[in-house]
TORMAR-214761 format. One record per residue (C-alpha): x, z, y. Coordinates in steps of 0.001 Angstrom, whole numbers, padded with zeros to 6 digits, always signed. Example, Ala and Ser with C-alpha at 12.3 -4.5 7.8 and 13.67 -1.06 7.14 Angstrom:
residues 2
+012300+007800-004500/+013670+007140-001060/
END
This chain:
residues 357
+001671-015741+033954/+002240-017055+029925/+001605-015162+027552/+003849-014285+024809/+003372-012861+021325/+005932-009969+019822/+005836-009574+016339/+008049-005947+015784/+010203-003591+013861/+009848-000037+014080/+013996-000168+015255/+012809-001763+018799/+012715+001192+020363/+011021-000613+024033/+008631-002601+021984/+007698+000727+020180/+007346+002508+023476/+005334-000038+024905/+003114-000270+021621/+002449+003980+021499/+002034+004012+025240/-000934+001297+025387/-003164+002999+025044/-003177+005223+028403/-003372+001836+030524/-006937+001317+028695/-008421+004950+028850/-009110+007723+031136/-007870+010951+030293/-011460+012497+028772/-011468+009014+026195/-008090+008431+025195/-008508+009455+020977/-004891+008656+020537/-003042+010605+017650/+000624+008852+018774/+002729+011281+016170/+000549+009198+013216/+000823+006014+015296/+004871+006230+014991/+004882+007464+011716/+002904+004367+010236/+004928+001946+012613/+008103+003461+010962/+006797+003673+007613/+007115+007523+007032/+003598+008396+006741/+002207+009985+003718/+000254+007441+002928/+002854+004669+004136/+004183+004137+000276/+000735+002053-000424/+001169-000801+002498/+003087-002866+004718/+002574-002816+008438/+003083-005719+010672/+002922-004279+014701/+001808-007002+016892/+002149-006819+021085/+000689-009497+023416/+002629-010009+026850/+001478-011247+030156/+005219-011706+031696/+006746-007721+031477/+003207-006346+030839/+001860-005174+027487/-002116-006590+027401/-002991-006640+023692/-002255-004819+020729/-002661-004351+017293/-001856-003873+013562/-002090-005902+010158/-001808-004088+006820/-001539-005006+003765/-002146-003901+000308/-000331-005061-002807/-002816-006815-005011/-005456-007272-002137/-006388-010136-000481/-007906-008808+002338/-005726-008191+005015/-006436-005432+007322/-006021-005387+011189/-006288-002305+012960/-004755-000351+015911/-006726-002470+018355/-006539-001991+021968/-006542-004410+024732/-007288-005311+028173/-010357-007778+028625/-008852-010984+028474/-009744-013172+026560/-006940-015745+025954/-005030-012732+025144/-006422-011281+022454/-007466-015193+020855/-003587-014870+020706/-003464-011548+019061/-005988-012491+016803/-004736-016031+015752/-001436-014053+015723/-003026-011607+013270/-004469-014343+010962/-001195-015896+010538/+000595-012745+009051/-002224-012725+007032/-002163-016185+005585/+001598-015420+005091/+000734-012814+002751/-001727-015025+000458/-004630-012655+002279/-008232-014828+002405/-010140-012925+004973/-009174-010280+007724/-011401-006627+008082/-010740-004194+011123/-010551-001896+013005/-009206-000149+009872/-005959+001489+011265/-003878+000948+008118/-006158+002735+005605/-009828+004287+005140/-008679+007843+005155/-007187+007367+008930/-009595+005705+011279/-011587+002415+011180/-014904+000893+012483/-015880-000110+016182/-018528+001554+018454/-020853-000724+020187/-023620+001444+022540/-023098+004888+024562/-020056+004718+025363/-018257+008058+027717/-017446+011659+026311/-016338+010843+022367/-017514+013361+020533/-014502+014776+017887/-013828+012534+015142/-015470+009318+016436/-013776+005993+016298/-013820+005223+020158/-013515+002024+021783/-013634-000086+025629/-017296-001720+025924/-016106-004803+025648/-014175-004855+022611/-017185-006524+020352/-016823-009473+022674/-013352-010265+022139/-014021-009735+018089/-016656-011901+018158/-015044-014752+020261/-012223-014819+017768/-014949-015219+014497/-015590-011975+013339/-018702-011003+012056/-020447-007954+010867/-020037-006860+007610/-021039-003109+007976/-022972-000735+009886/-022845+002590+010923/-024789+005145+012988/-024190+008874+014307/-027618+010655+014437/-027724+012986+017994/-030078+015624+016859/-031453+018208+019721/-030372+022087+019216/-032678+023556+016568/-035360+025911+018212/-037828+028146+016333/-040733+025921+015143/-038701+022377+014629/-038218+022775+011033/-039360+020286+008241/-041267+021741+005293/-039408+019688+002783/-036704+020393+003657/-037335+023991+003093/-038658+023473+000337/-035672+021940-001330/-033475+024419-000559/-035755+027310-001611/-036170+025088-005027/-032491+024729-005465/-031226+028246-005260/-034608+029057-007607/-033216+026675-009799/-029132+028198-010062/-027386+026697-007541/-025253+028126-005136/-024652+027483-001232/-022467+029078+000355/-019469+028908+003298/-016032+029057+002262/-013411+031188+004000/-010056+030761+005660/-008473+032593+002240/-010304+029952-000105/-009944+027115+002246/-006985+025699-000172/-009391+025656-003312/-012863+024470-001032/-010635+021074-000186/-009548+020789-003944/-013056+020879-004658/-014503+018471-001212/-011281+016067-003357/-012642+015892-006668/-015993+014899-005306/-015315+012921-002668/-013005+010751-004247/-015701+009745-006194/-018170+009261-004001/-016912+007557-001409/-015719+004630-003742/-017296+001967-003028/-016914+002313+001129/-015219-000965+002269/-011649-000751+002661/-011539+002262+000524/-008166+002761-001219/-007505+005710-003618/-005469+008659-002627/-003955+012030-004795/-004715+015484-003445/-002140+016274-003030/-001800+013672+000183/-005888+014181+000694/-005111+018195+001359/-002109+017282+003221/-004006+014550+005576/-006914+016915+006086/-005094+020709+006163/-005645+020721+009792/-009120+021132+009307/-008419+024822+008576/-007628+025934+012182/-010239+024460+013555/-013119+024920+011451/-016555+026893+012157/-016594+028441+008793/-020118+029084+008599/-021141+025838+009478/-019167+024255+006437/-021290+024741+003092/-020389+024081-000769/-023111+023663-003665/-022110+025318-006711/-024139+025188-010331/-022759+027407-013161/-019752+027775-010970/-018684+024075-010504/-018554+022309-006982/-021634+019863-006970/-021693+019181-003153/-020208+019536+000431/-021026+019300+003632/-018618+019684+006647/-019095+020450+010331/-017074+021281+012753/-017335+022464+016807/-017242+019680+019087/-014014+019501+020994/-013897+016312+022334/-010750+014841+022379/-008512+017967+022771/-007181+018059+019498/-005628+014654+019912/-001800+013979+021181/+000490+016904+022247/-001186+020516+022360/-000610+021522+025476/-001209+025253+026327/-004159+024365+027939/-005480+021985+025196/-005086+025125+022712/-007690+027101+025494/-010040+024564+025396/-010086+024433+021274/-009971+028677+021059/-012974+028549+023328/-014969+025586+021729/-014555+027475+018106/-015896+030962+019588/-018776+029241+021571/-019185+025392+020991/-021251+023020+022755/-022024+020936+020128/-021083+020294+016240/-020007+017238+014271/-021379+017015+010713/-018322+014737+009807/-018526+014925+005957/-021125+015490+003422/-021597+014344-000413/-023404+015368-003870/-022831+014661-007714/-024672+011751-008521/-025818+013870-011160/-027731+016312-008442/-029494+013822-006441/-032161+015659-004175/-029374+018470-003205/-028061+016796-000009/-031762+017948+001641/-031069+021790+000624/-027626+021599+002170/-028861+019577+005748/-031403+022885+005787/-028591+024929+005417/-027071+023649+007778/-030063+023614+010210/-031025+027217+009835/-027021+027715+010999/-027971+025511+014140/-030881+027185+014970/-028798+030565+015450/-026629+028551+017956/-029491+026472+019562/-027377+023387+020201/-027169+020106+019587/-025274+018033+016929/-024030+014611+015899/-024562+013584+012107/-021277+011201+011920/-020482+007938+010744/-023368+007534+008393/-023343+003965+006794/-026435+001992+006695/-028954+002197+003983/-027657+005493+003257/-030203+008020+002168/-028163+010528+004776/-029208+008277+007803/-032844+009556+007785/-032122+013654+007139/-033577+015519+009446/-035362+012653+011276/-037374+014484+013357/-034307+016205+015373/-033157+012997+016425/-033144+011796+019862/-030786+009014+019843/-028400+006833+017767/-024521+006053+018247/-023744+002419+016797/-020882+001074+015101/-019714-002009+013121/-016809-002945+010627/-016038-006842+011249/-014965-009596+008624/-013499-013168+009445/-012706-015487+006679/-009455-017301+006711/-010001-019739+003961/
END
């Protein structure tokens, strides 16, 4: 059968349909990371952050069926484009036409080179996994196996990389000496560590805000935000949070560093809460698996606390005794080696370029 490009409105209702259901002819039930509710909201331009870019939905045909998918964004003032929202079948002369599909939309809009997965913008999802795939852990930016193939065939290259650390549960006599030692010297020399609460949750992601907006600067495809939208994007956290197992820095009162975990829960918080989706979540926060150490930052002008907060963290883990993923670290980050010795094996990930020009 031919194949046939659909470039879409959000006001074509089947094409939207067959866009948001997609996904479910790619993954089994335990992988499908689908949030569809954000999905429509950025297709119809009535997401929070929607006011910053333009969306162009693109769907790939073989005859009736839907094979290939995806989304380019664009930014005023940017000329990178951005193509996210990837999923397809492996075939091969279908996504070439996605992706030369893609590039054209691009070069439309004066854009020089293309960057994905980003789905729309930094503070949703982006990056693609390349090793161990099965079971996503909470928060991960899943993918089919042979996704990097189909990148790769249409000239993308890497331009990042990222790993998740899988460090073994904590037991009595796996700690690091340094490590204690830094946090000892840090609350000898003023600072504070502590968990926040649900009651001070509101102020804790004012704070997380005003330092990760910062930090996390110069991240490709990063895109300023107010936080107002930040706490509005990232309120859910509060139901779902392990509150011991987030920590805040403080020194003379001021928040000087973060670091945010959370119970594993697979995919269960994604798509339409189902009663027994809500069981699952109640009884991964009262006795979880595994954690996710999703976020973490310090003041550039209190380099050395990151160390005192992973040991923090550890002696939290070692009251639970299992084990953890450290998420999403970039590479050449100083993060990518803490706690070395708990590791047992690496998740892999890439963010992908291709010049147009």
């Amino acid at each position: 059968m031919s194949l046939e490009a659909v470039v879409f409105h959000s006001d074509d209702k089947k094409r939207m349909n067959d866009f948001l259901g997609f996904p479910k002819q790619i993954y089994g039930s335990g992988e499908l990371m689908q949030n569809r509710t954000d999905e429509a909201a950025l297709l119809g331009g009535t997401h929070i952050l929607s006011k910053y870019f333009k969306v162009t939905p693109i769907l790939i045909y073989r005859g009736k069926k839907a094979v290939s998918r995806a989304v380019v964004t664009i930014y005023p003032d940017d000329n990178t484009a951005y193509i996210g929202f990837f999923e397809s079948e492996d075939d091969s002369a279908a996504a070439k036409l996605l992706f030369d599909t893609a590039a054209h939309v691009a070069e439309e809009n004066s854009a020089e080179e293309m960057i994905g997965p980003v789905d729309c913008s930094f503070w949703l999802r982006y990056r693609l996994k390349t090793n161990r795939f099965g079971s996503p852990y909470t928060g991960e930016p899943y993918n089919k196996d042979y996704y990097l193939k189909l990148w790769e065939e249409n000239g993308f290259k890497e331009y990042q990389k990222y790993f998740s650390n899988h460090y073994i549960a904590v037991e009595n006599d796996n700690g690091c000496e340094k490590y204690e030692e830094r946090l000892a010297g840090a609350i000898s020399a003023g600072y504070e560590i502590k968990s926040p609460s649900p009651e001070s949750f509101d102020k804790t992601l004012r704070e997380v805000y005003s330092l990760l907006i910062e930090l996390y600067s110069s991240f490709p495809a990063y895109k300023r935000i107010s936080e107002s939208e930040f706490c509005a994007m990232f309120g859910y956290l509060k139901s779902i949070l392990d509150y011991s197992m987030v920590k805040m820095a403080y020194y003379n009162k001021k928040a000087v560093g973060f670091f945010i975990s959370i119970p594993d829960y697979g995919n269960s918080v994604y798509g339409k809460l189902y009663p027994w989706k809500l069981l699952k979540i109640l009884s991964g926060k009262r006795k979880p698996c595994s954690y996710v150490m999703l976020y973490m930052g310090v003041d550039r002008e209190h380099c050395g606390l990151g160390k005192a907060l992973a040991e923090s963290v550890r002696l939290e883990l070692k009251k639970r005794r299992v084990p953890s993923v450290g998420a999403l670290i970039r590479s050449g980050n100083i993060n990518k080696d803490y706690m070395s010795h708990l590791i047992n094996f690496e998740y892999e990930y890439v963010l992908l370029k291709k010049v147009l020009i």
